[in-house]
C-alpha positions as CSV (number, residue, x, y, z in Angstrom):
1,X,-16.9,-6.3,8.2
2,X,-13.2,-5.6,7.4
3,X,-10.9,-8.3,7.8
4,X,-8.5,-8.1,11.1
5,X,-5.4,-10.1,10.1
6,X,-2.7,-11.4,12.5
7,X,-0.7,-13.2,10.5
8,X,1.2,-12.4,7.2
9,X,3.3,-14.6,5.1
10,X,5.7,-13.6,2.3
11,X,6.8,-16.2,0.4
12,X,9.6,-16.8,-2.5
13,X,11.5,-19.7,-4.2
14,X,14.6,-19.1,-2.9
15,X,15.8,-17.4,0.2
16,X,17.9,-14.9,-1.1
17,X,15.0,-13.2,-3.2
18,X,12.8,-13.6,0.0
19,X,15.5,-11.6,2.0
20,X,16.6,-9.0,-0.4
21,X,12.6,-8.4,-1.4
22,X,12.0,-7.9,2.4
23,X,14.8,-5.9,3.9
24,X,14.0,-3.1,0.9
25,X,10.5,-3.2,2.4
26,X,11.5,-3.1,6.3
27,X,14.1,-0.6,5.8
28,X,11.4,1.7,4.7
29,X,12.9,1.7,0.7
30,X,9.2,1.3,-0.5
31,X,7.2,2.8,2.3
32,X,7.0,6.2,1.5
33,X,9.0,6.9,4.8
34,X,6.9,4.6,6.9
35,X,8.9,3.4,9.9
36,X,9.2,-0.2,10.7
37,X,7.3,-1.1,13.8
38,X,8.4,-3.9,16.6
39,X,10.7,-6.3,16.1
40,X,13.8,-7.3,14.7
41,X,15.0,-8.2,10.7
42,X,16.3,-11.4,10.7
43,X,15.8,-13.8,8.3
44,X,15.8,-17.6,8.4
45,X,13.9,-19.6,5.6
46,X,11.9,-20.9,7.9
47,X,7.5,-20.0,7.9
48,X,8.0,-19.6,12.0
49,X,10.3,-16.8,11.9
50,X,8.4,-13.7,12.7
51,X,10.2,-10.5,11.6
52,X,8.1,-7.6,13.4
53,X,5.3,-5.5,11.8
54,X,6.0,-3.2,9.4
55,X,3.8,-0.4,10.4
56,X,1.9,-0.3,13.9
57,X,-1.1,-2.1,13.7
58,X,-0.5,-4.1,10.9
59,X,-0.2,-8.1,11.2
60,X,2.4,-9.8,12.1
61,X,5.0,-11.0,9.7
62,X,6.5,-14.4,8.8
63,X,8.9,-15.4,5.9
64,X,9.1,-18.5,3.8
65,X,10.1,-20.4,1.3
66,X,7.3,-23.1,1.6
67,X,4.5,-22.8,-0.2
68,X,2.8,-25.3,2.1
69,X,3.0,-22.5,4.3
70,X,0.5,-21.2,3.0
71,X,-2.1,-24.3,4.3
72,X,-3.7,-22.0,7.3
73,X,-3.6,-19.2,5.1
74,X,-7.3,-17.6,4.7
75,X,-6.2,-15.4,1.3
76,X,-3.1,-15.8,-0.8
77,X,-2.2,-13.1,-3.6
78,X,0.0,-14.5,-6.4
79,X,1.9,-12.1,-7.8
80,X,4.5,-13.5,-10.5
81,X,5.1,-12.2,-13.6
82,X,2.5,-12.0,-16.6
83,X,2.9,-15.5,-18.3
84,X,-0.6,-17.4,-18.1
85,X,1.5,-20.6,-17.8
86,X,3.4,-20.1,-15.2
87,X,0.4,-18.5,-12.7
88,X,-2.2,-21.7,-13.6
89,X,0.8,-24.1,-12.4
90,X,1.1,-21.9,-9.2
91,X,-2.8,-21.7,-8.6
92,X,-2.8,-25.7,-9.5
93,X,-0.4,-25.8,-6.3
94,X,-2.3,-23.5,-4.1
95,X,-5.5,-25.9,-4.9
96,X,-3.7,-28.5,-3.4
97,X,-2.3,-26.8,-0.4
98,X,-4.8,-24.6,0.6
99,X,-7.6,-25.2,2.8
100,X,-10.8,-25.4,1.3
101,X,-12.7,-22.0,1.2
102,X,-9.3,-20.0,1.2
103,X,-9.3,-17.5,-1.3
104,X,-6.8,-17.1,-3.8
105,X,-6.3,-13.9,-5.8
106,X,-4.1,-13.1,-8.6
107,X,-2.3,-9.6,-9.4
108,X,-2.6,-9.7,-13.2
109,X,-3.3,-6.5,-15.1
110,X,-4.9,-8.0,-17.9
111,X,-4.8,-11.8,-18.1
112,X,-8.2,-13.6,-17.7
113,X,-8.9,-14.7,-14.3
114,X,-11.5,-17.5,-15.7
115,X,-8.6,-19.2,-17.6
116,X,-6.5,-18.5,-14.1
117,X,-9.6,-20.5,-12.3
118,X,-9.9,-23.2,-15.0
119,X,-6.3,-24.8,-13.2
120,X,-7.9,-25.1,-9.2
121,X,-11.2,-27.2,-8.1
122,X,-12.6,-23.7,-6.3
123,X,-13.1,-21.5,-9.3
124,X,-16.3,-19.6,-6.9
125,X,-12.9,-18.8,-4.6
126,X,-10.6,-17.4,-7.1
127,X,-10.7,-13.5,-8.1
128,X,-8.2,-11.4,-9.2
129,X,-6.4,-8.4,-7.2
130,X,-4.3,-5.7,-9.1
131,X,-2.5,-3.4,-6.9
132,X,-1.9,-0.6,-9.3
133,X,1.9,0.3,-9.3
134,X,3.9,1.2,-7.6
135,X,1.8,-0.4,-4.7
136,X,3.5,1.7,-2.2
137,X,2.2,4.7,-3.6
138,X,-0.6,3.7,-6.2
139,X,-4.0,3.3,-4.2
140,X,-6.1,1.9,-6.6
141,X,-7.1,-1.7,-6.5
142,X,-9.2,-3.4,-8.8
143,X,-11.3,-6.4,-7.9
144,X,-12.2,-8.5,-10.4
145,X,-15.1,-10.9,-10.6
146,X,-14.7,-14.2,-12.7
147,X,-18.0,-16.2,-13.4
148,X,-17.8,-18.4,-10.7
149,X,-16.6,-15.9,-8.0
150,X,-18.5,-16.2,-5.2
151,X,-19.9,-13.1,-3.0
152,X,-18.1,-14.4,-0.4
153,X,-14.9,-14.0,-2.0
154,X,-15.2,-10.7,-3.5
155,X,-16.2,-9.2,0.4
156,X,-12.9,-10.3,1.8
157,X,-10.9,-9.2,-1.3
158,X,-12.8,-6.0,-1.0
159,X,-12.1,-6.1,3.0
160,X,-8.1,-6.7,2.4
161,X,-8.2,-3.9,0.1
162,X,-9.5,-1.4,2.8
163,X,-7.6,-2.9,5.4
164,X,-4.3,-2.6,3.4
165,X,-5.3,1.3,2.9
166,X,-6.0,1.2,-0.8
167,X,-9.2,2.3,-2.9
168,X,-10.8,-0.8,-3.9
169,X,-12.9,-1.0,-7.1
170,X,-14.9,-3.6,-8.2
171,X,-14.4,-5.1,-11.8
172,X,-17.6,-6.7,-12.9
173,X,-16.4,-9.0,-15.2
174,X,-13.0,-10.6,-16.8
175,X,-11.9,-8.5,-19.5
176,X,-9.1,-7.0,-21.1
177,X,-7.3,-4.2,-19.3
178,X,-10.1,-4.2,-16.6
179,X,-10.7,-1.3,-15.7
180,X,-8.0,1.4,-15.3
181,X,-5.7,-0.6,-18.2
182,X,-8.6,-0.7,-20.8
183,X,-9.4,3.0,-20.6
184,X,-5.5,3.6,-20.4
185,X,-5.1,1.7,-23.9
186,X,-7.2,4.1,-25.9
187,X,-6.2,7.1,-23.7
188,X,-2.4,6.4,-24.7
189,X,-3.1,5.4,-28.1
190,X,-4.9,9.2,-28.9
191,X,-2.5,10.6,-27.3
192,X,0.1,9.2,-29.6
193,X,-1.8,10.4,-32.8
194,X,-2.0,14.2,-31.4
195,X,1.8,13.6,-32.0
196,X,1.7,12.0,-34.8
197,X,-0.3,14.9,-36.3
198,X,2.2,17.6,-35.2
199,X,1.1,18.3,-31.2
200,X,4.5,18.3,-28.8
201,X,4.4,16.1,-26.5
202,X,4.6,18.4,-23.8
203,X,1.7,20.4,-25.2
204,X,-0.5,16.8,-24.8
205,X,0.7,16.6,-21.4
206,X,0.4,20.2,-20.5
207,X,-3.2,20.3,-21.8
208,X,-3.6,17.2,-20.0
209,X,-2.8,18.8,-16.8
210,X,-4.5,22.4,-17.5
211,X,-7.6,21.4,-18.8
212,X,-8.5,18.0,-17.6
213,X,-6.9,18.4,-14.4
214,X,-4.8,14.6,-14.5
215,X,-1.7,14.8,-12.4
216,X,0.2,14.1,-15.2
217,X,0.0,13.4,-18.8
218,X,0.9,10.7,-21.5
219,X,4.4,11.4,-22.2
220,X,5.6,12.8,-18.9
């Protein structure tokens, strides 16, 4: 069964980053010419203030700038920047908050989500999530199982995935890259010696595009 949120919660640091981060979202910036649906954007750093849905159907939306907002939450998606450091402290703190059994899922491309588990007390509920980007056009998202994620966890990842309209893919293991980065690695790096030994980088991408039928090559 697919997950039917009603609730979603955005959350940031400080307000202005919340604000700025949402208003390029509600006025349709990053929706592909989606049209915001219901309600009003206003902002108050408060986790009570709805702001509308952004697209018919979807949940409802709340900002914050409290993590313990984030309590009720049945899945939270961390999605900071790629220092290892930085997203144990942040699952430390969702440990603490969140209620036991809720799911929390990290956007990394490429760091390990066991060493990302190591930092909470629920490793079997944490699993990483990697919305290809950009997410607003980008469908593919990869799933990925740590040792200890549970079934349980990987269905609702799976189910978000499908309800948020992307292509969800299951990564069987923590490894480098994943999926889509670890093929991309070697799939760059060849390209890259073709150049080096005297192809144009336009003919890599052109053959790219001719004869493999990719959408776009390498270099483009």
């Amino acid at each position: 069964n697919i997950p039917q949120p009603n609730e979603m919660l955005i959350n940031e640091d400080a307000e202005p980053d919340l604000t700025d981060g949402f208003a390029s979202l509600y006025n349709g910036k990053n929706l592909d010419g989606w049209t915001p649906y219901g309600g009003d954007c206003t902002f108050e750093a408060k986790g009570e203030t709805i702001v509308g849905q952004l697209v018919k159907g979807s949940p409802s939306t709340y900002l914050s700038t409290d993590k313990n907002d984030f309590a009720d939450c049945d899945i939270v998606i961390e999605a900071v920047f790629e220092d290892m450091e930085l997203k144990k402290t942040i699952f430390r703190e969702l440990d603490e908050i969140c209620r036991p059994g809720a799911v929390l899922a990290s956007n990394t491309s490429a760091l390990d989500i066991n060493e990302i588990a190591s930092a909470t007390s629920r490793p079997e509920s944490v699993i990483g999530m990697h919305f290809f980007s950009p997410a607003n056009v980008m469908r593919l998202l990869e799933v990925v199982r740590a040792d200890a994620t549970s079934d349980a966890a990987i269905s609702l990842a799976m189910g978000v995935g499908v309800r948020a309209g992307k292509v969800p893919v299951l990564c069987a293991k923590s490894c480098f890259g994943f999926i889509g980065n670890r093929m991309l690695e070697d799939y760059a790096k060849e390209a890259h010696f073709l150049v080096e030994e005297g192809c144009a980088p336009a003919e890599v991408d052109a053959a790219l595009r001719r004869e493999v039928g990719l959408a776009m090559g390498p270099f483009a």
